[in-house]
C-alpha positions as semicolon CSV with decimal commas, in nm:
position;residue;x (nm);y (nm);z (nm)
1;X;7,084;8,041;7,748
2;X;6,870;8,074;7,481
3;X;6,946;7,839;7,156
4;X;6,951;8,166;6,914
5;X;7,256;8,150;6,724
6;X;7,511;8,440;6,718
7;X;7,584;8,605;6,426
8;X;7,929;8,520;6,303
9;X;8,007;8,865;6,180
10;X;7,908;8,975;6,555
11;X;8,237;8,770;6,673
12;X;8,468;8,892;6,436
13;X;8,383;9,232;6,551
14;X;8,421;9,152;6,906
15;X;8,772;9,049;6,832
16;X;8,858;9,332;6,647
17;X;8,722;9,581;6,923
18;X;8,884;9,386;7,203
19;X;9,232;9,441;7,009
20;X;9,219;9,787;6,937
21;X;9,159;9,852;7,344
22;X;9,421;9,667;7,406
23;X;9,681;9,795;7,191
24;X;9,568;10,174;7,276
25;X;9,729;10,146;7,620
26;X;10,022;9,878;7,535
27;X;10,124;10,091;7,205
28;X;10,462;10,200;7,353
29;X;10,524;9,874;7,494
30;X;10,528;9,763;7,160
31;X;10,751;10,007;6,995
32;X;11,021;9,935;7,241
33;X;11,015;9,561;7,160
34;X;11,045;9,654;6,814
35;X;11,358;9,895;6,889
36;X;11,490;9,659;7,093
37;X;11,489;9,376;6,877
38;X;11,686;9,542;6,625
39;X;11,952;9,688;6,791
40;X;12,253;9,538;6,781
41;X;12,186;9,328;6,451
42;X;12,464;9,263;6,217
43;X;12,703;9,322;6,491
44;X;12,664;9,676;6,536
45;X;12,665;9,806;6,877
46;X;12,362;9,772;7,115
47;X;12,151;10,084;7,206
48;X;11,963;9,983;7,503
49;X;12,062;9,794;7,793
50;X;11,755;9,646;7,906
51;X;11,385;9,846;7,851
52;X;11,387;10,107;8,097
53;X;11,756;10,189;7,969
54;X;11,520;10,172;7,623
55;X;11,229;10,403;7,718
56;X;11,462;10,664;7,909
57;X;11,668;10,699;7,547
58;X;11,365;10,726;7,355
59;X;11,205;10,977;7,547
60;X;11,496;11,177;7,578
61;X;11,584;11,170;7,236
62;X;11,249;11,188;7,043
63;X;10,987;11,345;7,324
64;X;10,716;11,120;7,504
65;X;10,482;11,152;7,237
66;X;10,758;10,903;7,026
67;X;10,639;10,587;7,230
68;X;10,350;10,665;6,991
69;X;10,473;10,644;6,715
70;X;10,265;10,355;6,499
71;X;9,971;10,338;6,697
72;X;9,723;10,440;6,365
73;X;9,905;10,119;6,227
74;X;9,891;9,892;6,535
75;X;9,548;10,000;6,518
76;X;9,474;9,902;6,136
77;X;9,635;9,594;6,221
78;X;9,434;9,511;6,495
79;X;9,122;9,628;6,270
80;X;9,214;9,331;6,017
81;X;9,454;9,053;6,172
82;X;9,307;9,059;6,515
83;X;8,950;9,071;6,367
84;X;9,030;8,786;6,130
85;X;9,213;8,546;6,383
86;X;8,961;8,558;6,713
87;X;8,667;8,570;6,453
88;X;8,817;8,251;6,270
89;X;8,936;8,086;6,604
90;X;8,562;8,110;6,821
91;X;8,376;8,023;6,508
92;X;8,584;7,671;6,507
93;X;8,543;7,659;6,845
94;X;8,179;7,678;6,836
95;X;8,139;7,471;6,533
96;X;8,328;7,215;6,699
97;X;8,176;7,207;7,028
98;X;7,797;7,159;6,821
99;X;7,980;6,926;6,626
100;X;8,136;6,688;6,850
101;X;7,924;6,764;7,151
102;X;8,256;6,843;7,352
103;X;8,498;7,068;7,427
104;X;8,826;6,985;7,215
105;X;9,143;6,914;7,334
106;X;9,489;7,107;7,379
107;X;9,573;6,940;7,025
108;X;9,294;7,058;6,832
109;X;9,241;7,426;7,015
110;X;9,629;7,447;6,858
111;X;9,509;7,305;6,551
112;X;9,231;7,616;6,571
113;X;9,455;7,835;6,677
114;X;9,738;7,793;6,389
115;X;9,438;7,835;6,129
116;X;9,330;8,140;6,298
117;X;9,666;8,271;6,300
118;X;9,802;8,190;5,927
119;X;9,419;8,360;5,781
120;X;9,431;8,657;6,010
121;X;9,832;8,746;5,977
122;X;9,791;8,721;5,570
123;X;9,504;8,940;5,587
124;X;9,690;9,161;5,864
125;X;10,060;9,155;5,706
126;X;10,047;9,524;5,517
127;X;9,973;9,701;5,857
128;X;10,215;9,459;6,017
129;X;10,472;9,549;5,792
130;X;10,377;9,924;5,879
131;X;10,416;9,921;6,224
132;X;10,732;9,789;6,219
133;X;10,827;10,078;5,981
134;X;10,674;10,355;6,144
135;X;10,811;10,248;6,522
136;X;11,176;10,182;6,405
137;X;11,163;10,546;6,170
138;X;11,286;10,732;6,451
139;X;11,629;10,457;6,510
140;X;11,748;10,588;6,132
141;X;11,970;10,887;6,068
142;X;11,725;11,193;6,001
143;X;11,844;11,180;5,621
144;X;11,709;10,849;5,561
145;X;11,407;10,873;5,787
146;X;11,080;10,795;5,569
147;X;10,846;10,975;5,787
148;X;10,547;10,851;5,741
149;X;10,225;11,091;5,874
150;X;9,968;10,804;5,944
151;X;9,905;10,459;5,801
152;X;9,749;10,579;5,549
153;X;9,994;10,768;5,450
154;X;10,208;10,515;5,485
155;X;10,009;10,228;5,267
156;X;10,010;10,445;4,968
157;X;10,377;10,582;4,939
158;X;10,450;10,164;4,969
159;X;10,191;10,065;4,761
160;X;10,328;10,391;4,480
161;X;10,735;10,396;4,558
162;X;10,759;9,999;4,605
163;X;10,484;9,765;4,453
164;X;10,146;9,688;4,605
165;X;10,356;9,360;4,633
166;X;10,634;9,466;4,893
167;X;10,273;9,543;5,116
168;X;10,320;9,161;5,161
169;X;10,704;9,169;5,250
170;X;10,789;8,884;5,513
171;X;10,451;8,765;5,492
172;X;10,619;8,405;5,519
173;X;10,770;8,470;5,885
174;X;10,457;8,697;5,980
175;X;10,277;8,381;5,907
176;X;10,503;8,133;6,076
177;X;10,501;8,374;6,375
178;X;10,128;8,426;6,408
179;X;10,079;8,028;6,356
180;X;10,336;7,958;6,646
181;X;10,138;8,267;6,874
182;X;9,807;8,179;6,852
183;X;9,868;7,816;6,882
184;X;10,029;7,907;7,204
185;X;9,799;8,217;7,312
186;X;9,444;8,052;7,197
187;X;9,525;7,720;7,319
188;X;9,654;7,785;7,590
189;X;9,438;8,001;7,729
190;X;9,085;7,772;7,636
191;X;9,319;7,500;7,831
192;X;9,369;7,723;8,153
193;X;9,024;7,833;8,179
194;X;8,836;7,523;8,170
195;X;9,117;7,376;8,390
196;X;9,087;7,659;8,642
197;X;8,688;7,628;8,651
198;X;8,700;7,223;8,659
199;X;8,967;7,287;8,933
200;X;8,663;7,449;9,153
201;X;8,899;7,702;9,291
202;X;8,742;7,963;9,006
203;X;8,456;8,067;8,866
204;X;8,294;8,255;8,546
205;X;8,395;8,594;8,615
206;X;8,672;8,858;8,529
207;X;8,930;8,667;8,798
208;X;8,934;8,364;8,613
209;X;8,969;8,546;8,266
210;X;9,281;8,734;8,441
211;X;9,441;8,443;8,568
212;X;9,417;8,205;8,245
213;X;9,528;8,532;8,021
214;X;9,864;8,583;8,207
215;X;9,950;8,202;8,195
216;X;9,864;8,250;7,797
217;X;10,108;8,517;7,779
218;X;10,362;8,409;7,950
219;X;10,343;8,089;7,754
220;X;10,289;8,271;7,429
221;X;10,599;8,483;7,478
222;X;10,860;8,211;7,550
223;X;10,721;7,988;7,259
224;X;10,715;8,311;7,007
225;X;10,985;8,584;7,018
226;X;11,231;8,435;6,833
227;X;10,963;8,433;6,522
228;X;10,875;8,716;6,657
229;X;11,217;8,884;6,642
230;X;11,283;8,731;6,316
231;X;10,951;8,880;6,145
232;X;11,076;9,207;6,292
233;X;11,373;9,171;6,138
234;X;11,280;9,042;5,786
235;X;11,064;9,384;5,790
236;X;11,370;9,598;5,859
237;X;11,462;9,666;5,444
238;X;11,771;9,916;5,535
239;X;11,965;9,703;5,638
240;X;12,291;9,620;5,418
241;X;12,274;9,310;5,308
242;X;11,898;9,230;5,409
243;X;11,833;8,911;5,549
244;X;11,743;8,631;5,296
245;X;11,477;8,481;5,488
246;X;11,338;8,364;5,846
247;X;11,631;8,125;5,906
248;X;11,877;8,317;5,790
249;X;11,771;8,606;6,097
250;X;11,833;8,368;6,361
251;X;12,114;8,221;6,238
252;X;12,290;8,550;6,206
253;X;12,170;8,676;6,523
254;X;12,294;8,335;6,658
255;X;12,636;8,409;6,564
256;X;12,688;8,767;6,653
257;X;12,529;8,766;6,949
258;X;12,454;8,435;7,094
259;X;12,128;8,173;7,117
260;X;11,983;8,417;7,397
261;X;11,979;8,663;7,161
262;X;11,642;8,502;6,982
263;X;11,462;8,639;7,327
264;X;11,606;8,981;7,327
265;X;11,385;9,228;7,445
266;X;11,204;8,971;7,667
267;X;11,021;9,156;7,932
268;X;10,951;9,427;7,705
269;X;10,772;9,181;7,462
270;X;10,638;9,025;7,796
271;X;10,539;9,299;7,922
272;X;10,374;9,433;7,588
273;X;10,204;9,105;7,553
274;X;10,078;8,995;7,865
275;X;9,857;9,305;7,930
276;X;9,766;9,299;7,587
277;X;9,654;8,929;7,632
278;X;9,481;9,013;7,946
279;X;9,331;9,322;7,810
280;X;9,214;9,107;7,450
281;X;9,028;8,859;7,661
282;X;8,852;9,038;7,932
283;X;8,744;9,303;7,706
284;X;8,656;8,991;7,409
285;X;8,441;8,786;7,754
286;X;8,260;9,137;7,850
287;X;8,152;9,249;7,500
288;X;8,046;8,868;7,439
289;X;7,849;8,889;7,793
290;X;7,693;9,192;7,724
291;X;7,573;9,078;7,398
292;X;7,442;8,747;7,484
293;X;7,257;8,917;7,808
294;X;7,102;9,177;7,612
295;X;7,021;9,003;7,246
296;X;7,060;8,649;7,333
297;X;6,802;8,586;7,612
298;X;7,086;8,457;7,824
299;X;7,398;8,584;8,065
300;X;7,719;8,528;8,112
301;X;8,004;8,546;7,849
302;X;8,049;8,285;7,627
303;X;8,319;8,366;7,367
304;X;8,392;8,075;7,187
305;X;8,700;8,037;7,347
């Protein structure tokens, strides 16, 4: 490999480019997690019975097209919180490894990872706070339906009817979720791939980035939907009386509806997450290959993670 350095600003576009692929096929995924997760709050009735039950009602209801609904804001977010947490994460990865002469350990990639996380959600949190709108628009009565056109559309009646401010509503638990998912995700998946290639039984090469991606998102999804579900639900500002913060969500979804209530909506989230993990990191290896074989003198992909 040759010892020219890669420009930083070339891995925070990676990251941001891997996202957005990613979330263009997982989009509806996504916005039944979000439905999901707030039905039955405040001990109203539940909608959906599990996520098929979920997709059926939502097509049937609101046309196919609905399980788009959001994706110009899932794709702004990617754009700025996925962009700002892979970019931050490789470039402490590959400061550290000059550094120290050494890969770190599971303890400092999580370390990494919860940095990543805290700087890219903060920077990410308007669109967040977006998509969460936009996907659970079509779950209100028509009357009280915002309907936002695109996130742009979106930003500005916030920004106009309710503060630049409120752009930043349930920043807190977006930041306490994206610290807890990227200490899991990152981590966990720099752990599994240098275990899998030390383990012999794998080498550099799309099956190994498969195989240590769906161990990170299985890991990543038991260790962060209740956050998750409690970020979702902090964003939900119809509700009557709104939550007062993150603890408050899980303690009131604790008592209506149980402790296995904080991972409602599992294999949806699951199965919005692990492809989107798997998708994020082969895409994030293959642009970082490409690169380094074509402007670095050298092969092979080399992310940083």
């Amino acid at each position: 490999m040759s010892e020219k350095k890669k420009p930083v600003y070339i891995q925070y576009m990676f990251g941001g480019l891997s996202g957005i692929g990613a979330t263009c096929v997982v989009q509806p995924l996504d916005l039944v997690k979000t439905r999901m997760q707030i039905s039955g709050m405040g001990g109203a009735a539940k909608e959906y019975n599990n996520t098929f039950d979920a997709i059926g009602k939502i097509i049937k209801r609101e046309g196919a097209l609905s399980l788009y609904k959001g994706l110009s804001a899932a794709i702004m977010r990617q754009a700025t919180y996925t962009t700002t947490r892979l970019g931050v994460y490789t470039s402490l990865n590959d400061s550290y490894k000059s550094k120290m002469n050494k890969a770190p350990n599971l303890l400092e990639s999580m370390g990494m990872g919860m940095t990543a996380g805290a700087v890219g959600s903060f920077v990410g949190n308007p669109c967040e706070l977006i998509l969460i709108r936009m996907t659970a628009d079509g779950r209100l009565p028509v009357a009280e339906r915002r309907n936002y056109t695109n996130f742009f559309n979106a930003f500005f009646r916030i920004a106009r009817e309710e503060g630049v401010v409120a752009l930043w509503r349930g920043c807190i638990p977006t930041m306490g979720r994206a610290m807890v998912v990227n200490a899991a995700q990152l981590a966990s998946y720099s752990q599994a791939k240098s275990y899998l290639v030390n383990s012999g039984y794998f080498k550099e090469g799309i099956g190994l980035h498969f195989t240590a991606s769906m161990f990170s998102g299985l890991i990543t999804t038991a260790a962060s939907l209740p956050v998750d579900i409690a970020k979702t639900s902090e964003g939900c500002p119809w509700r009557v009386p709104p939550y007062k913060n993150t603890f408050d969500v899980i303690l009131q979804v604790v008592r209506h509806e149980g402790v296995f209530a904080l991972w409602k909506g599992f294999t949806a989230y699951y199965a919005r997450l692990g492809p989107h993990t798997v998708l994020t990191f082969i895409l994030l290896e293959q642009l970082n290959g490409a690169y380094n074989k074509h402007f670095m003198g050298g092969a092979g992909p080399k992310s940083g993670l």
